[in-house]
N, C-alpha and C positions, 0 to 999 in steps of 0.2 A: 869278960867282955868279948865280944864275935865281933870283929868286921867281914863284911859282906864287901863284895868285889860284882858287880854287877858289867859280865860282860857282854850281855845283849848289847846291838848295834843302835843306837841315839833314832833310827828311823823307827824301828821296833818299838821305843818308848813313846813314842810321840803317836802314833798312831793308838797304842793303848791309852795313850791319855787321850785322846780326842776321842774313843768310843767311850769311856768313862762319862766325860764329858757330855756328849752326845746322849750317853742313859739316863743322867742328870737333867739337861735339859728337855729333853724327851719327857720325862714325869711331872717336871714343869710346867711345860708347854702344858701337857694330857691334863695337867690338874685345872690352871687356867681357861684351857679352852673348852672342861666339862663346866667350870663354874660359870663360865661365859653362857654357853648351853640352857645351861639349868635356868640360870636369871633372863636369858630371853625366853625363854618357855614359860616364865613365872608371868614376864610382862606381856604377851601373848592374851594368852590365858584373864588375863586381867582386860586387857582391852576385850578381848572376844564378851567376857560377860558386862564390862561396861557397856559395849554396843547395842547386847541384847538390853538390857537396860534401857538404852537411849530408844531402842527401837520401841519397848513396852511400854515409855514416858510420849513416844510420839503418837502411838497407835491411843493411849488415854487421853493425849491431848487435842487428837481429831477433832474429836465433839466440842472441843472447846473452840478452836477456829474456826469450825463453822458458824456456830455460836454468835462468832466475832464478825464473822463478814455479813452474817445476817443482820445482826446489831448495826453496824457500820450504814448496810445497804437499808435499812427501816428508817433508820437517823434521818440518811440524804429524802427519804421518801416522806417523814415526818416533815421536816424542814418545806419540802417543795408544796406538801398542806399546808403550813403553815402561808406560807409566803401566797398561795391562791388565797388563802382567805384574807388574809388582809388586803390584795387585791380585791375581792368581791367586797369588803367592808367599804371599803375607800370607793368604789363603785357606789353601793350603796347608801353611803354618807354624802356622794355628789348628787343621787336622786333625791335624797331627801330634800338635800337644799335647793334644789331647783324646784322642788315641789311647796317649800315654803315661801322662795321666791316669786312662785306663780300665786298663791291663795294672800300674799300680802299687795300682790299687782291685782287682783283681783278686789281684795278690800278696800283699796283705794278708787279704783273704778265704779264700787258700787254708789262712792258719795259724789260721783255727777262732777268729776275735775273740779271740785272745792279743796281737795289736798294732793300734793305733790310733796315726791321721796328726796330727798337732797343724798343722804348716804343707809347705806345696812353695816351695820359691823356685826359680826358674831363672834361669841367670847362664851367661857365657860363659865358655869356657875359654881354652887356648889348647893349640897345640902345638907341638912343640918344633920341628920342621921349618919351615923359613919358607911361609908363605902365596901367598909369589911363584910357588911352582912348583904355583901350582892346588888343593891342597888347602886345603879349608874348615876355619875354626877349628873345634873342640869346643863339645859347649856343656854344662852341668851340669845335671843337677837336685840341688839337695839338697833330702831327706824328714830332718825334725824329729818327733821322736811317742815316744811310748811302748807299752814291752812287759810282758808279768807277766813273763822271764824273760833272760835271754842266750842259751838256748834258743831263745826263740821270736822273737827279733831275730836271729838266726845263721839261721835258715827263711827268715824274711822277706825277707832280702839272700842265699838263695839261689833263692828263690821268684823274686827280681826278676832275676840273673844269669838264669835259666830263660827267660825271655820272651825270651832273644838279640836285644831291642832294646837294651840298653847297652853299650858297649866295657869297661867296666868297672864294679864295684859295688864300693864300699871302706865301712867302718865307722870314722866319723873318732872318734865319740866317743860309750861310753857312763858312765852312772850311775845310782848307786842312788838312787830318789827316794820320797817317801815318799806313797801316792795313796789316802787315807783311811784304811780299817780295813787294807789291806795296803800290801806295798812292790813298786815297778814299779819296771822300769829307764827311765830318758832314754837317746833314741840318735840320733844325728844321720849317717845315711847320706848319699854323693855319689856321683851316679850320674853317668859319661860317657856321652856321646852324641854322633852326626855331626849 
């Protein structure tokens, strides 16, 4: 057995132990901070060609946002058609009625103030045919009023047949009523129409 008597100076030791040390953690450090390196180069690398990516999904998806704002901007442009024409219809459906309003003022004018209007209501009708295959429902007028005669309500619903604005003119109902010093008839016509 050998003992060893170690008389280097305790300062001596200690500074070889700290560069030991030192070469130790030094390789440590080196191996750490290469794999640190490497793994941000990896994820680098990975974003760089994500982005290219992102960039190639943005540049195919151009077409399609335009796409979309054109769609978007036709919608608003469809919609504001829309909404004029229904304005012009609603237009158009107030000239009608005022121009049925004028040819039933007019029918009644022609029988020489023998009949007067009391009310018009207009209500829809329908037809027998289904609506699917394009034709428009019917729509009514009924005239409520009074005549001195059955006479001169039998003029009046031929007077209004004569304007060949209605498909039809029927007499749903009269009666004898009594209208001061004389007696009038009540009659309640319904007129078809497209």
């Amino acid at each position: 057995m050998t003992t060893f008597l170690n008389m280097l100076p305790q300062g001596f030791h200690r500074r070889r132990l700290m560069v030991r040390r030192l070469r130790q953690w030094t390789c440590v450090w080196g191996i750490a901070m290469t794999l640190a390196i490497a793994f941000s180069w990896g994820q680098h690398r990975d974003y760089q060609a994500l982005n290219a990516r992102l960039i190639g999904l943005e540049n195919d998806y151009a077409p399609i946002k335009k796409l979309q704002t054109e769609l978007i901007s036709n919608r608003k442009e469809l919609a504001e058609i829309h909404h004029r024409e229904t304005l012009a219809l609603q237009l158009s459906d107030r000239r009608s009625m005022l121009t049925l309003l004028g040819l039933v003022t007019q029918a009644a004018r022609s029988c020489d103030g023998e009949v007067s209007i009391r009310q018009l209501s207009l209500g829809e009708g329908h037809r027998r045919s289904s609506p699917r295959y394009g034709r428009p429902a019917l729509s009514t007028l009924t005239i409520d009023g009074l005549g001195k005669s059955n006479l001169s309500v039998a003029r009046f619903a031929a007077a209004l047949r004569m304007t060949n604005a209605f498909c039809q003119v029927q007499l749903k109902s009269t009666a004898q009523k009594q209208g001061g010093l004389m007696s009038v008839r009540s009659y309640c016509l319904e007129c078809t129409f497209d």
